[in-house]
VOGU-3710 file (C-alpha; in Angstrom, 3 decimals, decimal comma):
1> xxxxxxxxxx> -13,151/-4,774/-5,194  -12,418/-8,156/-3,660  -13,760/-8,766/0,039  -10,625/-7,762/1,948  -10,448/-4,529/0,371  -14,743/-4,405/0,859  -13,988/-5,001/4,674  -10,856/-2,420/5,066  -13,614/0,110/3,335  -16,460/-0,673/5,817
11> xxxxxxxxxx> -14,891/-1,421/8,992  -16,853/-4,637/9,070  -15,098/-8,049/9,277  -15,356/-10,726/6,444  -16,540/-13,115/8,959  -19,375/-10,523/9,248  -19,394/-9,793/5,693  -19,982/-13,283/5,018  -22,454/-13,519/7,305  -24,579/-10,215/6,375
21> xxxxxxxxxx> -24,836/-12,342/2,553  -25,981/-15,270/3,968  -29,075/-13,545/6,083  -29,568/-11,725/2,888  -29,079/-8,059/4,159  -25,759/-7,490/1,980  -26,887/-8,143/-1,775  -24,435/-10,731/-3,878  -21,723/-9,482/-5,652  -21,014/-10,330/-8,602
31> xxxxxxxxxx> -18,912/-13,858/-9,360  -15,664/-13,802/-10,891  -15,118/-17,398/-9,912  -16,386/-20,511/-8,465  -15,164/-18,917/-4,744  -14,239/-15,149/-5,802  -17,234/-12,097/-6,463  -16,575/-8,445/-6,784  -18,415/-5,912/-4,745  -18,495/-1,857/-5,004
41> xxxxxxxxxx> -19,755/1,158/-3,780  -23,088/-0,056/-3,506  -22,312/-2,773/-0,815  -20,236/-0,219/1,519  -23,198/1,716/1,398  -24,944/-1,221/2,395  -22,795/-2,445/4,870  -22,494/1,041/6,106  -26,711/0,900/6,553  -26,543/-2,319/8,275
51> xxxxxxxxxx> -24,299/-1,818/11,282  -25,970/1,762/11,962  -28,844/-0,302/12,157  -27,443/-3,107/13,959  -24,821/-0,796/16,054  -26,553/2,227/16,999  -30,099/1,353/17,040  -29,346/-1,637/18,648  -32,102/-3,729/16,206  -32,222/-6,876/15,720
61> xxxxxxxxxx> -31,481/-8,825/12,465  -35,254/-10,196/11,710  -36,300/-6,020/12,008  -32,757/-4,900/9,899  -34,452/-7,480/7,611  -37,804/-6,221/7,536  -36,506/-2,406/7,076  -34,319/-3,188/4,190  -37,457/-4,899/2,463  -38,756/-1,637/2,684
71> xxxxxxxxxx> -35,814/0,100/1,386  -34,989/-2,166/-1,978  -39,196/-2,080/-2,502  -40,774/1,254/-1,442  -44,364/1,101/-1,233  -46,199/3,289/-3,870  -48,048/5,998/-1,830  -45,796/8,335/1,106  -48,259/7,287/3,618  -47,622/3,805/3,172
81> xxxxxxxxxx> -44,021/3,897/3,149  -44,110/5,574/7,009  -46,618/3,660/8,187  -44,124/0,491/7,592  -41,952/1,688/9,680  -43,748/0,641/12,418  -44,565/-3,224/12,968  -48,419/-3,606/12,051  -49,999/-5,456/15,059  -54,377/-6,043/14,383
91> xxxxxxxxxx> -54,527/-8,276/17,195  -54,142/-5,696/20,099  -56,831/-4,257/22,075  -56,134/-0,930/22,330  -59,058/0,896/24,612  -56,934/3,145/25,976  -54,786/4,378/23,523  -57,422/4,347/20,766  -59,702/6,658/23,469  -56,504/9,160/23,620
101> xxxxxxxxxx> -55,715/9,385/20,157  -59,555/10,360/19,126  -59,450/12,593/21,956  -56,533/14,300/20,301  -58,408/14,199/17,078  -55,627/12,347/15,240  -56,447/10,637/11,834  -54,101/6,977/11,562  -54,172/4,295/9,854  -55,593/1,131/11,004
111> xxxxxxxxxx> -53,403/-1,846/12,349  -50,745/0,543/13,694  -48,883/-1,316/16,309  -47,466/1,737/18,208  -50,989/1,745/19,360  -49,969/-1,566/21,203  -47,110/0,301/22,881  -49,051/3,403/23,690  -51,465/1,138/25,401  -49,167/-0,849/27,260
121> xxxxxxxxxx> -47,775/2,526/28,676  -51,162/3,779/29,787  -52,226/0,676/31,616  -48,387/1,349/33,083  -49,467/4,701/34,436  -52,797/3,554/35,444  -51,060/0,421/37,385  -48,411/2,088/38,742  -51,352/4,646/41,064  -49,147/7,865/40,264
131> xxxxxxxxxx> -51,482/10,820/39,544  -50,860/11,716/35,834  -53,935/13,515/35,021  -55,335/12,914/31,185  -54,528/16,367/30,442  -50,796/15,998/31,497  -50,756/13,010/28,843  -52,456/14,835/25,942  -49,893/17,998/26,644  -47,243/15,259/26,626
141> xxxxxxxxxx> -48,582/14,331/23,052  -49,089/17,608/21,749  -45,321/18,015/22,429  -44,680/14,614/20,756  -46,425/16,055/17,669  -44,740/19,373/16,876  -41,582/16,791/16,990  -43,329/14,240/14,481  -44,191/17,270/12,224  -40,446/18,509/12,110
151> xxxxxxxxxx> -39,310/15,235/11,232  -41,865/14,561/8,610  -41,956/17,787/7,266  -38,314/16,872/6,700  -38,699/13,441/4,924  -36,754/14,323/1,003  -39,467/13,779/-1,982  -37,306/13,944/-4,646  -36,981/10,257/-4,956  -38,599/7,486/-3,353
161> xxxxxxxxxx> -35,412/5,647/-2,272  -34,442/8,650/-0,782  -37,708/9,257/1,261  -36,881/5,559/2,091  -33,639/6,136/3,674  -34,871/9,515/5,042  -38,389/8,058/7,099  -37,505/4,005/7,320  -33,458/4,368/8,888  -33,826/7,666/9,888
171> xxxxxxxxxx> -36,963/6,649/12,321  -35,023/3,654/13,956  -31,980/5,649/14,531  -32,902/9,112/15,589  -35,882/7,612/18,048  -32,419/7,168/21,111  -31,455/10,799/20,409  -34,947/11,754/20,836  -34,459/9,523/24,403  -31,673/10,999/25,291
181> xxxxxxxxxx> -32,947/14,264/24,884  -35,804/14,134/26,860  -33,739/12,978/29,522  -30,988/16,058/29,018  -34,313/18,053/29,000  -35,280/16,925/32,535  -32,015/17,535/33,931  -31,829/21,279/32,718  -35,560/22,183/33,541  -35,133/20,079/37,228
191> xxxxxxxxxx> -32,419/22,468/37,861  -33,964/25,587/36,569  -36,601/24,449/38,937  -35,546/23,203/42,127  -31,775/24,089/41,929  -29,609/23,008/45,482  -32,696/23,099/47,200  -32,691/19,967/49,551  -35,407/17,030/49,630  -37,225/16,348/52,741
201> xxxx> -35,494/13,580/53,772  -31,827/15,700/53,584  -32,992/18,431/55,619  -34,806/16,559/58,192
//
């Protein structure tokens, strides 16, 4: 197919298009001419990768980059392959969040750099003088691990490139409906809780 008709397939302008090939996250297609190349399923597919990326994620280009790397050359070992799809980050001190996680008894690899975020939360918490107890945060994270074991207990092993799509994409784009349902979460257990009852400063 010629890019008009790869565009009407996709949803995604040729301007776009264009521009996807030139950052190197659509692959070539193949030249029929000097100014003409023909694309097929495989770049819809791509394209169709991309914006979910770009468009419901909300990630960048440099990190739709980076996860695509991942995606055209899987790593050899499972472990490996998850552990990419988080950015590495050695240079963090991580006192905190490295005292938690052996506290929970959790084996990771090193250089993990959602152990920069973790500890950027925690010195949050600690800053911020609200009372959250180290046993509230380590129920917190058991609950955050019975939903890490669903997902990876769902990650396909019948191919690599489909473990690929599976841990790498699916990470990035079910981590907002995770979000989103924490938040829906609060709302129904706040209610079950406190239902109309009034705040203090409504029923003064």
């Amino acid at each position: 197919m010629r890019i008009s008709e790869l565009s009407s397939r996709s949803g995604v302008p040729v301007a776009t298009i264009k521009y996807y090939l030139r950052e190197g996250l659509l692959h070539a297609g193949e030249r029929t001419s000097a100014t003409q190349a023909r694309y097929d399923d495989s770049h819809v597919e791509r394209l169709r990768l991309v914006r979910a990326l770009v468009d419901v994620a909300g990630l960048t280009i440099q990190r739709v980059r980076q996860i695509l790397s991942v995606v055209d050359a899987p790593p050899p070992s499972m472990s490996d392959l998850l552990h990419l799809t988080v950015d590495p980050d050695d240079s963090t001190d991580t006192p905190l969040a490295s005292s938690l996680v052996d506290r929970l008894g959790w084996q990771i690899p090193d250089g993990l750099g959602a152990l920069g975020d973790l500890e950027r939360g925690l010195e949050g918490i600690a800053a911020s003088g609200i009372d959250f107890s180290q046993a509230h945060i380590e129920q917190i994270a058991g609950a955050v691990d019975r939903v890490s074991e669903i997902e990876i207990d769902s990650v396909p092993t019948e191919s690599g490139a489909a473990a690929v799509a599976y841990s790498v994409i699916g990470t990035e784009l079910v981590a907002p409906i995770i979000l989103a349902l924490r938040r829906v979460a609060h709302a129904r257990h706040a209610y079950a809780r406190f239902g109309d009852e009034p705040t203090d400063a409504s029923s003064a």
